[in-house]
N, CA, C and O atoms as a Tripos MOL2 file, in Angstrom:
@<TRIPOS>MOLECULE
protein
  236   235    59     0     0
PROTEIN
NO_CHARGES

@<TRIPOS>ATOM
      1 N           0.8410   -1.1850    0.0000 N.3       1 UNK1
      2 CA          0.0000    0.0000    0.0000 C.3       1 UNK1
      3 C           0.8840    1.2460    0.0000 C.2       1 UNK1
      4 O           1.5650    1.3040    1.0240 O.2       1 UNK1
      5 N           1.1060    2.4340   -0.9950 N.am      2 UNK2
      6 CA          1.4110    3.3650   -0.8850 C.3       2 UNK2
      7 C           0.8730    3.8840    0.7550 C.2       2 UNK2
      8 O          -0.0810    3.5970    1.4780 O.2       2 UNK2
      9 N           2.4710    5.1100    0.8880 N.am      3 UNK3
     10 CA          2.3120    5.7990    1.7260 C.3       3 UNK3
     11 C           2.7000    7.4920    1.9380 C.2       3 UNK3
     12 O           3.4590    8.0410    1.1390 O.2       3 UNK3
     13 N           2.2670    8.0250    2.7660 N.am      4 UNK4
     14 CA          2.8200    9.6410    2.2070 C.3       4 UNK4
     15 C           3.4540    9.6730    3.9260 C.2       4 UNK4
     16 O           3.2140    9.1210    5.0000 O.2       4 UNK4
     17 N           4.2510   10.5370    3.4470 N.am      5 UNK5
     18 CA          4.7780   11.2440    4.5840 C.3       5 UNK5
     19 C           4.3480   13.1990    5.0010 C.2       5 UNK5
     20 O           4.3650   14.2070    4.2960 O.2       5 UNK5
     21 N           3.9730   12.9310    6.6160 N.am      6 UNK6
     22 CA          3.3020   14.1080    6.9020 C.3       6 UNK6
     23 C           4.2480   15.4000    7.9380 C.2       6 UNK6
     24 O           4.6420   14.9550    9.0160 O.2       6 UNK6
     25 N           4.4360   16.2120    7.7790 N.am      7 UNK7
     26 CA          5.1960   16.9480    8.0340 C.3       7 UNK7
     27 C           4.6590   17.9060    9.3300 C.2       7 UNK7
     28 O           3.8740   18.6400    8.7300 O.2       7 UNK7
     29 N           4.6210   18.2830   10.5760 N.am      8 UNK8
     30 CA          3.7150   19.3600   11.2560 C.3       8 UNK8
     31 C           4.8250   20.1730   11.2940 C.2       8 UNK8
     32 O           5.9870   20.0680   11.6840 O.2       8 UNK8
     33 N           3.7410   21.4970   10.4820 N.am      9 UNK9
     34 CA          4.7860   22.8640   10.3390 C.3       9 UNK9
     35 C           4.2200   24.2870   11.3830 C.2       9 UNK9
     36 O           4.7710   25.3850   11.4530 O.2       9 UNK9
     37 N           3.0460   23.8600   12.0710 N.am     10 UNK10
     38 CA          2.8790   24.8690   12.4880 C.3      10 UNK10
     39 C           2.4400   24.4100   14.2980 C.2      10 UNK10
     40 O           2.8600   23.3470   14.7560 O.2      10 UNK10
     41 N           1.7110   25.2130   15.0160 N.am     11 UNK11
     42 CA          2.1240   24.6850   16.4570 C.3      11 UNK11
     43 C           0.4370   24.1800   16.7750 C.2      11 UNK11
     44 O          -0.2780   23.8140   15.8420 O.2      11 UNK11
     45 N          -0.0950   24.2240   18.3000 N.am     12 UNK12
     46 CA         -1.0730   23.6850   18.3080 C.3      12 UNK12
     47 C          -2.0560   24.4830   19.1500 C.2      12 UNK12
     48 O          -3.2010   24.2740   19.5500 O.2      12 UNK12
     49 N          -0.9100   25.7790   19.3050 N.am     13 UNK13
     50 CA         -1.7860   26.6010   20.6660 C.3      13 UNK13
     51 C          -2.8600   27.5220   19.8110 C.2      13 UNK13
     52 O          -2.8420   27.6510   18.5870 O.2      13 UNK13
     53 N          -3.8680   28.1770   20.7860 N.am     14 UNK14
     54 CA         -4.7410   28.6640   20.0970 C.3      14 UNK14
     55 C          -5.5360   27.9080   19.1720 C.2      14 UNK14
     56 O          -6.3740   28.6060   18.6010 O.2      14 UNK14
     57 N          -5.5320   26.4620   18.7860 N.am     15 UNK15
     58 CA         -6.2690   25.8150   17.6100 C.3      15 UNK15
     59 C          -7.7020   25.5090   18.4460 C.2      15 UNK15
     60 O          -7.8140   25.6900   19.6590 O.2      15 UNK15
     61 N          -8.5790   25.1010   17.7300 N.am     16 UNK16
     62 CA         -9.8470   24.2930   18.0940 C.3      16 UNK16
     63 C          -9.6800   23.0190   18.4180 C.2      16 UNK16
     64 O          -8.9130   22.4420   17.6480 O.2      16 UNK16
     65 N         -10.1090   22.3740   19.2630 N.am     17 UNK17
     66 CA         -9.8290   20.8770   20.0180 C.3      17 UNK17
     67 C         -10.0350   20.0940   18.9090 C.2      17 UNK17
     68 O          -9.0870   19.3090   18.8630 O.2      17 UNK17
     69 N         -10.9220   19.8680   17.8260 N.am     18 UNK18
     70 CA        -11.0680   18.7360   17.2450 C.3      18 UNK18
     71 C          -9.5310   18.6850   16.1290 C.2      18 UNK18
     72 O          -8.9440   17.7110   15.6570 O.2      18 UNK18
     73 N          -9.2880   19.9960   16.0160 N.am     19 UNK19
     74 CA         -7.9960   20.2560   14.9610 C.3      19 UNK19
     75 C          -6.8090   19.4230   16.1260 C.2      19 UNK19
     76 O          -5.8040   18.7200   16.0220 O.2      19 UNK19
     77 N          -7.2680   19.7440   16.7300 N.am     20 UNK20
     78 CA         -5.9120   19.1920   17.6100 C.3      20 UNK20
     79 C          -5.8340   17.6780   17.7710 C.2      20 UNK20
     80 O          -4.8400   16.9780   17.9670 O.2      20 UNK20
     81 N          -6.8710   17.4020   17.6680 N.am     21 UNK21
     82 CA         -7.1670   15.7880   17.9210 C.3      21 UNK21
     83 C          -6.7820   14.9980   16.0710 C.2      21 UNK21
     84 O          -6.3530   13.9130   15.6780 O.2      21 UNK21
     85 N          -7.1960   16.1670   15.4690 N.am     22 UNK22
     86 CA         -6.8620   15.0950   14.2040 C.3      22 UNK22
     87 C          -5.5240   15.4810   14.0910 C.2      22 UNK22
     88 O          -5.0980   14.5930   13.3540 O.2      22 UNK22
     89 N          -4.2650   16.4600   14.4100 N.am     23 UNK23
     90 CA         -3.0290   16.3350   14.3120 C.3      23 UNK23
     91 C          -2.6210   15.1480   15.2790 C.2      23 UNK23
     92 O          -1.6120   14.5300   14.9400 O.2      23 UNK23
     93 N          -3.1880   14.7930   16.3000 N.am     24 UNK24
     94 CA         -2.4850   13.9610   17.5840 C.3      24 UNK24
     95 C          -2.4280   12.1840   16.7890 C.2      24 UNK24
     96 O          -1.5410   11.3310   16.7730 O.2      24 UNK24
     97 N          -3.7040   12.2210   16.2640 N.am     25 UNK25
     98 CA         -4.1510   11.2730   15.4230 C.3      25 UNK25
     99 C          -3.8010   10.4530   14.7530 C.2      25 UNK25
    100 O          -3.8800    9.2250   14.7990 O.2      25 UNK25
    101 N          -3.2250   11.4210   13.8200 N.am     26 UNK26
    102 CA         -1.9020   11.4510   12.4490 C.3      26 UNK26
    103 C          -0.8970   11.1150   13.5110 C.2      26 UNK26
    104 O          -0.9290    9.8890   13.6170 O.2      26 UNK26
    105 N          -0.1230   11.5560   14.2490 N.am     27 UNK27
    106 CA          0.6870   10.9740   14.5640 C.3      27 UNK27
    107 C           1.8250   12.0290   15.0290 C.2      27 UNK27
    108 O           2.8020   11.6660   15.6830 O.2      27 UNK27
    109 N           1.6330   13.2080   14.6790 N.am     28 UNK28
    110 CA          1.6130   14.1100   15.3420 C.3      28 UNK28
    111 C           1.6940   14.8110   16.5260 C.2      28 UNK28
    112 O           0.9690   14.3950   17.4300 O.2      28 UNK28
    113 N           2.3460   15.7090   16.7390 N.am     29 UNK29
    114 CA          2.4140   16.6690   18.2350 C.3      29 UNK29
    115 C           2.9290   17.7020   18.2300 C.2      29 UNK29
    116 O           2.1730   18.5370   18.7260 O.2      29 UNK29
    117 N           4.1380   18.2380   17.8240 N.am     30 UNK30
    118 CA          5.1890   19.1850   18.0690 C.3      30 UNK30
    119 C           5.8080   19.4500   16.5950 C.2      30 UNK30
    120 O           6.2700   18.5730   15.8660 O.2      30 UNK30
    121 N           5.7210   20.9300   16.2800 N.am     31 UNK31
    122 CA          6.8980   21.1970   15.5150 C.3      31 UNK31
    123 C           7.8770   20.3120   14.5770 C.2      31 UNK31
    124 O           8.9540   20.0190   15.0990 O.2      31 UNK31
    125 N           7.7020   19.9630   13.5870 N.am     32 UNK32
    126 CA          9.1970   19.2830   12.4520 C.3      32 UNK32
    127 C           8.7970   17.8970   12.9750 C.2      32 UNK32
    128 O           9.7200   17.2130   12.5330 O.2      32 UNK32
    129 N           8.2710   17.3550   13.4100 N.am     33 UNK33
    130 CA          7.8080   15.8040   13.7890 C.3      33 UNK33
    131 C           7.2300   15.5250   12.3100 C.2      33 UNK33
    132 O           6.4220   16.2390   11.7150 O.2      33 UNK33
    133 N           7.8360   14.2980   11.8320 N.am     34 UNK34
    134 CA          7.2000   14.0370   10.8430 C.3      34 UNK34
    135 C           6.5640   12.4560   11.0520 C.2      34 UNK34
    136 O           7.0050   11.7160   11.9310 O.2      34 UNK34
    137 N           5.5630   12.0820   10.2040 N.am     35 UNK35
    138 CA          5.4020   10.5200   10.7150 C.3      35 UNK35
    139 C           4.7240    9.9030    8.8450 C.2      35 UNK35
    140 O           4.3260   10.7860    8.0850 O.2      35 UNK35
    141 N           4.7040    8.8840    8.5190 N.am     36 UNK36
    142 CA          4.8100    8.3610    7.5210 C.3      36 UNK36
    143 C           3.4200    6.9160    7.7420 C.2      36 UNK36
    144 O           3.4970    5.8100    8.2760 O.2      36 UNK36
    145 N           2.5790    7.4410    7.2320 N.am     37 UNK37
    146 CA          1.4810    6.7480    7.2560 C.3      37 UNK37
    147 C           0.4150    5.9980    5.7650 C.2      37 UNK37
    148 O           0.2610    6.5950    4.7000 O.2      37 UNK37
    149 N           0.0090    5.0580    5.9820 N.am     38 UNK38
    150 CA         -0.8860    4.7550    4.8960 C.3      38 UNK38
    151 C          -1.8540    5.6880    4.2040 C.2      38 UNK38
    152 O          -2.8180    6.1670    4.8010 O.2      38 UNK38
    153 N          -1.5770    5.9410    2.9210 N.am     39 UNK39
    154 CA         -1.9490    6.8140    1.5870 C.3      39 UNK39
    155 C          -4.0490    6.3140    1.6460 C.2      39 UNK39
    156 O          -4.4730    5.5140    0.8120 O.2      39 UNK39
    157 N          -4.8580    6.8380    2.5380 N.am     40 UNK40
    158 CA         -6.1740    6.3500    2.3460 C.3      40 UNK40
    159 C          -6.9910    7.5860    2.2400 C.2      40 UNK40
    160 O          -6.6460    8.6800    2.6860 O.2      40 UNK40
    161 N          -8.1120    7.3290    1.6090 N.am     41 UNK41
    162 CA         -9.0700    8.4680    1.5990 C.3      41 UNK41
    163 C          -9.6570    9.3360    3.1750 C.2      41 UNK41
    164 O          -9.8260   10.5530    3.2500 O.2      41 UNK41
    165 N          -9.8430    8.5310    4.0950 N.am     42 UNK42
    166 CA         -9.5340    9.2420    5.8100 C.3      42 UNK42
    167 C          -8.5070   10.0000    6.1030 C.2      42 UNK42
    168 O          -8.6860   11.0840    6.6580 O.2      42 UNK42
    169 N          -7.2220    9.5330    5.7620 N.am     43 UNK43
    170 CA         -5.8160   10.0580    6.2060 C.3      43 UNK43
    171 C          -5.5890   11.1220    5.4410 C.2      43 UNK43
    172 O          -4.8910   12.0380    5.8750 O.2      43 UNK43
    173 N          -6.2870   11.1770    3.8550 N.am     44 UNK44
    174 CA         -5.8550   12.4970    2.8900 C.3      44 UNK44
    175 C          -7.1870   13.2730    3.7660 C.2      44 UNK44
    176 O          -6.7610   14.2880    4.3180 O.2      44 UNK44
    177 N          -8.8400   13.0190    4.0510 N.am     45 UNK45
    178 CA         -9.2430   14.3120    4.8950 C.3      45 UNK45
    179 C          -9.0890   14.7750    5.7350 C.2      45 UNK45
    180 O          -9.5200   15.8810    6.0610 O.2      45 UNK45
    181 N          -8.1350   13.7440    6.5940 N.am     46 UNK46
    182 CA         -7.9050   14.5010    7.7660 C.3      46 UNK46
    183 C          -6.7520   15.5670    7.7580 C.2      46 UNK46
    184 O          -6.6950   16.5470    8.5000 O.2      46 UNK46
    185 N          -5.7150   15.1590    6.6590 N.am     47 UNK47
    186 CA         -4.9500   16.1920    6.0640 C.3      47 UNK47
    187 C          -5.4970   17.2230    5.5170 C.2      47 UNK47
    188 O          -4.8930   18.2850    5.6670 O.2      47 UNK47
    189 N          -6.4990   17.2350    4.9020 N.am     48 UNK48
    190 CA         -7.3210   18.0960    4.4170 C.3      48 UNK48
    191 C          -7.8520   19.3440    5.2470 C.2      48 UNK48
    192 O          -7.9060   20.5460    4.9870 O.2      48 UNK48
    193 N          -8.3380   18.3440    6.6980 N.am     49 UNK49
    194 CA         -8.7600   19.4380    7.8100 C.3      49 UNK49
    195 C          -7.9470   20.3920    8.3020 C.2      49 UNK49
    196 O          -8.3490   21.4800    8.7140 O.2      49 UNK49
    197 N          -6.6280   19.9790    8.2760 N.am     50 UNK50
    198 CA         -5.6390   20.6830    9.0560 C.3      50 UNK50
    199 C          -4.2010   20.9930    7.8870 C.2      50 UNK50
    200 O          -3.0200   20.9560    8.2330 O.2      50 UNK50
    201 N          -4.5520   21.1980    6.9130 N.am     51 UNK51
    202 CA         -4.0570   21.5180    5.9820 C.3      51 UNK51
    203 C          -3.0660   23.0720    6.5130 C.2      51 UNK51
    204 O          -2.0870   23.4890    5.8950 O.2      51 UNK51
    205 N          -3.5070   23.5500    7.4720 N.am     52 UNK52
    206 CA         -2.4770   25.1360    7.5550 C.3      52 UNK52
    207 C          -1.4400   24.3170    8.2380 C.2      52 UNK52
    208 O          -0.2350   24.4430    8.0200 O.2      52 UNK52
    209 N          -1.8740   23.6190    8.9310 N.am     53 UNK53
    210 CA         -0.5040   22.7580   10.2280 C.3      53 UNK53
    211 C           0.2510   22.0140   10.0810 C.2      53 UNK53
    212 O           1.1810   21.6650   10.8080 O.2      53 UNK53
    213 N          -0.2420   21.5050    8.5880 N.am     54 UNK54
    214 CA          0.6730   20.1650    7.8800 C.3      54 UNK54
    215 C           0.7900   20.6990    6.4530 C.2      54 UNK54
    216 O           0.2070   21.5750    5.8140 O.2      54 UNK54
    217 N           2.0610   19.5710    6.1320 N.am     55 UNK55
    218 CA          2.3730   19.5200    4.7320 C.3      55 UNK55
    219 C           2.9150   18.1450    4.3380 C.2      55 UNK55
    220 O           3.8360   17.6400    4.9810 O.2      55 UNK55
    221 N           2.3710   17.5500    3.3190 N.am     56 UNK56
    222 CA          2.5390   16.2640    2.8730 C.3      56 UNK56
    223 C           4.2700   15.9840    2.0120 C.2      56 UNK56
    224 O           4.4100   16.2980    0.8300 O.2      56 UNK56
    225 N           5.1540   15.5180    2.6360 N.am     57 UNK57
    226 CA          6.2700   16.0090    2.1290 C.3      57 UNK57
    227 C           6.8630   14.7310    1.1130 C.2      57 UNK57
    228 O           6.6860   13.5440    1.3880 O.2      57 UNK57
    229 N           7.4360   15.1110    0.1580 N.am     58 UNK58
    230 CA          7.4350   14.4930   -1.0100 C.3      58 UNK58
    231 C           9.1360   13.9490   -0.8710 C.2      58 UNK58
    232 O          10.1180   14.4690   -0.3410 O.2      58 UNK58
    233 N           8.9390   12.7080   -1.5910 N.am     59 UNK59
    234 CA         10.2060   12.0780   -1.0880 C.3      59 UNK59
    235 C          11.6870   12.0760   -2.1800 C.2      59 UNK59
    236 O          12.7390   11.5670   -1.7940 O.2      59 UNK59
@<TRIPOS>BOND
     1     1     2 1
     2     2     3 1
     3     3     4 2
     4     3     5 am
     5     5     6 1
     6     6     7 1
     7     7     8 2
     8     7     9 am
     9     9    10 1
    10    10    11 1
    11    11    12 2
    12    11    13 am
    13    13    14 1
    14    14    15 1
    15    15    16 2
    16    15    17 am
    17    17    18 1
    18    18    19 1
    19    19    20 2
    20    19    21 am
    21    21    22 1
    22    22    23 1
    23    23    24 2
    24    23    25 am
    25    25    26 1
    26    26    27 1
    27    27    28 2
    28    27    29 am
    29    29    30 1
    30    30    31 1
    31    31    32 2
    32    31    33 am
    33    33    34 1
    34    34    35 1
    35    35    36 2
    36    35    37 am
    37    37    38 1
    38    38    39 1
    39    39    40 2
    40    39    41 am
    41    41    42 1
    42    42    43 1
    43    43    44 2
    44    43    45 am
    45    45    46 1
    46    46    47 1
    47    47    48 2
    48    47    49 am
    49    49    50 1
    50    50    51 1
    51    51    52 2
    52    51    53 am
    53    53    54 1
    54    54    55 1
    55    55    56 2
    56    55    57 am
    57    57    58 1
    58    58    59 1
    59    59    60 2
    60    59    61 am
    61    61    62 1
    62    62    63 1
    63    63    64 2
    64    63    65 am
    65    65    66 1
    66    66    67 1
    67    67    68 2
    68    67    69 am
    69    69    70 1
    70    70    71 1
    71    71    72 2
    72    71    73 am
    73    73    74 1
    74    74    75 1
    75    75    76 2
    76    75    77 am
    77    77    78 1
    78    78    79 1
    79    79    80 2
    80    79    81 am
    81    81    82 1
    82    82    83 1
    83    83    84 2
    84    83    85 am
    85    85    86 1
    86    86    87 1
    87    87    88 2
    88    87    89 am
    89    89    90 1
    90    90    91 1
    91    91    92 2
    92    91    93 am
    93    93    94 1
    94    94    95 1
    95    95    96 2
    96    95    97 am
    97    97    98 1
    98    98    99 1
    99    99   100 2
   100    99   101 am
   101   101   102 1
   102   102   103 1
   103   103   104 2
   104   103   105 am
   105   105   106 1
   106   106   107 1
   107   107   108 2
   108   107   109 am
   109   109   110 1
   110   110   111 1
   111   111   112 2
   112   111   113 am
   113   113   114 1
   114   114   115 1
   115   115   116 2
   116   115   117 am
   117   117   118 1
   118   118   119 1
   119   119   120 2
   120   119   121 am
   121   121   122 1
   122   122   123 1
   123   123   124 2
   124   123   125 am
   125   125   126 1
   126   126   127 1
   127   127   128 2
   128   127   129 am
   129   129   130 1
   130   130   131 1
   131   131   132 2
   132   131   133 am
   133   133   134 1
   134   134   135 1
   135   135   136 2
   136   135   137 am
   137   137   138 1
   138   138   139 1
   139   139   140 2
   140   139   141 am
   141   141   142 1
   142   142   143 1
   143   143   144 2
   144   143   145 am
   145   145   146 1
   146   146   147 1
   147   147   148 2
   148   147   149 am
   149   149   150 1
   150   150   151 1
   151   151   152 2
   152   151   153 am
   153   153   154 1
   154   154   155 1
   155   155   156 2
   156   155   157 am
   157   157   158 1
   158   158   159 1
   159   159   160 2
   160   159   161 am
   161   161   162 1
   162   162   163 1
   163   163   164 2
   164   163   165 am
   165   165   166 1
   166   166   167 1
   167   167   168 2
   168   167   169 am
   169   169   170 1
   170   170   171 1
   171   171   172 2
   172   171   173 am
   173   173   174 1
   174   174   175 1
   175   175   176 2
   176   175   177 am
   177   177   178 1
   178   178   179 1
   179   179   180 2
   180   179   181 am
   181   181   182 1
   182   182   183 1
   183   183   184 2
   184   183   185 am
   185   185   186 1
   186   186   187 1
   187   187   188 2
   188   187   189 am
   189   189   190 1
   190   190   191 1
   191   191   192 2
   192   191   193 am
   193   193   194 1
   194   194   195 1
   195   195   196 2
   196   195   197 am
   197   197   198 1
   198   198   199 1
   199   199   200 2
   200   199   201 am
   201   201   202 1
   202   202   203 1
   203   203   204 2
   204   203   205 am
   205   205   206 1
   206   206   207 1
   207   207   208 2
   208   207   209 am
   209   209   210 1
   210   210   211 1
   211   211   212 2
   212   211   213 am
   213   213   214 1
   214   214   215 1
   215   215   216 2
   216   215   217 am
   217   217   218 1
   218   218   219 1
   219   219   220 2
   220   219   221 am
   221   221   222 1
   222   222   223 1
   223   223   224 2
   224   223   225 am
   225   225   226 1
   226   226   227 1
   227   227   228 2
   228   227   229 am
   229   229   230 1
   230   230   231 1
   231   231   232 2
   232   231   233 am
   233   233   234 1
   234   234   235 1
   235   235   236 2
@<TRIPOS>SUBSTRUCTURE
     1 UNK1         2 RESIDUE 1 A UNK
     2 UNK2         6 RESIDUE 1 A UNK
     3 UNK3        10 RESIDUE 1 A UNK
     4 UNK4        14 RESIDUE 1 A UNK
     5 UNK5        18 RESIDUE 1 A UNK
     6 UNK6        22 RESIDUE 1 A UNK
     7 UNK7        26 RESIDUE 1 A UNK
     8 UNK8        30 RESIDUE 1 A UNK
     9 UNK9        34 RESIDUE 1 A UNK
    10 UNK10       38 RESIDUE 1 A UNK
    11 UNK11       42 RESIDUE 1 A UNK
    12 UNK12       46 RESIDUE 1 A UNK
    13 UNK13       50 RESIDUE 1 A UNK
    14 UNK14       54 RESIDUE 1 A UNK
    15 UNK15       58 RESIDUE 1 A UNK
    16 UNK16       62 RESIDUE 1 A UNK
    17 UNK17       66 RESIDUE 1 A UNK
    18 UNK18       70 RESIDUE 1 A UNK
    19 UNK19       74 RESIDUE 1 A UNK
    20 UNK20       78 RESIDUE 1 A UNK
    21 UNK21       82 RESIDUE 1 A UNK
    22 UNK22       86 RESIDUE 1 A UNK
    23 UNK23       90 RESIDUE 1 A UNK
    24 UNK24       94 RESIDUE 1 A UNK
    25 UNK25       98 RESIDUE 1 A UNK
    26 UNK26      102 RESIDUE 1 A UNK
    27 UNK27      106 RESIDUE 1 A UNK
    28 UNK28      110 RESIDUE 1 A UNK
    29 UNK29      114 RESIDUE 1 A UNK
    30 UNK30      118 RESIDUE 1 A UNK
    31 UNK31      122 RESIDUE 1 A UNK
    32 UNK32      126 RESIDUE 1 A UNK
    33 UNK33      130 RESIDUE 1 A UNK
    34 UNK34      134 RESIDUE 1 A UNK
    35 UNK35      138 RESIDUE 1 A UNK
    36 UNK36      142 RESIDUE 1 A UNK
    37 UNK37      146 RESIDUE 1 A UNK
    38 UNK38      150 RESIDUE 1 A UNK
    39 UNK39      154 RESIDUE 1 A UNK
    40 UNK40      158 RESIDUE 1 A UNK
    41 UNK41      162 RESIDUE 1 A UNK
    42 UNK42      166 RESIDUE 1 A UNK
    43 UNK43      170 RESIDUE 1 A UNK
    44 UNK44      174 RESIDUE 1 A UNK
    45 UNK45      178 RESIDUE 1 A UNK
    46 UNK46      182 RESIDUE 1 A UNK
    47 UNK47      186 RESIDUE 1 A UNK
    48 UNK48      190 RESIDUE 1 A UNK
    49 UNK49      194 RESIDUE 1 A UNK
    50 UNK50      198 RESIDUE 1 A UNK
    51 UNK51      202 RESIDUE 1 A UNK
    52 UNK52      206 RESIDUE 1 A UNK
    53 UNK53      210 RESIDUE 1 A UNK
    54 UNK54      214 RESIDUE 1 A UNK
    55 UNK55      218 RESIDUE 1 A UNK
    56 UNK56      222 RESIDUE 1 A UNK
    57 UNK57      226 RESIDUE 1 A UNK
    58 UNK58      230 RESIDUE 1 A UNK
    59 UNK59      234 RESIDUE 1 A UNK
């Protein structure tokens, strides 16, 4: 199964709880943490949701 790798570029303070829950989710927490997960239609909306905080980084 393809996979993408996810990048968190921005922080978590000030966000809305559910934004925070789908960065924690992903795999996510802190700054330059990157984590490398299965390529699925859930995992691209939840990227989708939080699209200012992440970036899908290309290999």
């Amino acid at each position: 199964m393809a996979t993408i790798t996810v990048k968190q570029t921005r922080g978590l303070i000030h966000r809305p709880e559910a934004q925070r829950k789908i960065v924690l989710s992903l795999g996510l927490g802190r700054i330059g943490k990157t984590h490398e997960i299965n390529d699925t239609p859930a995992v691209r909306g939840m990227v989708a949701k939080v699209a200012h905080l992440v970036e899908i980084v290309e290999k």
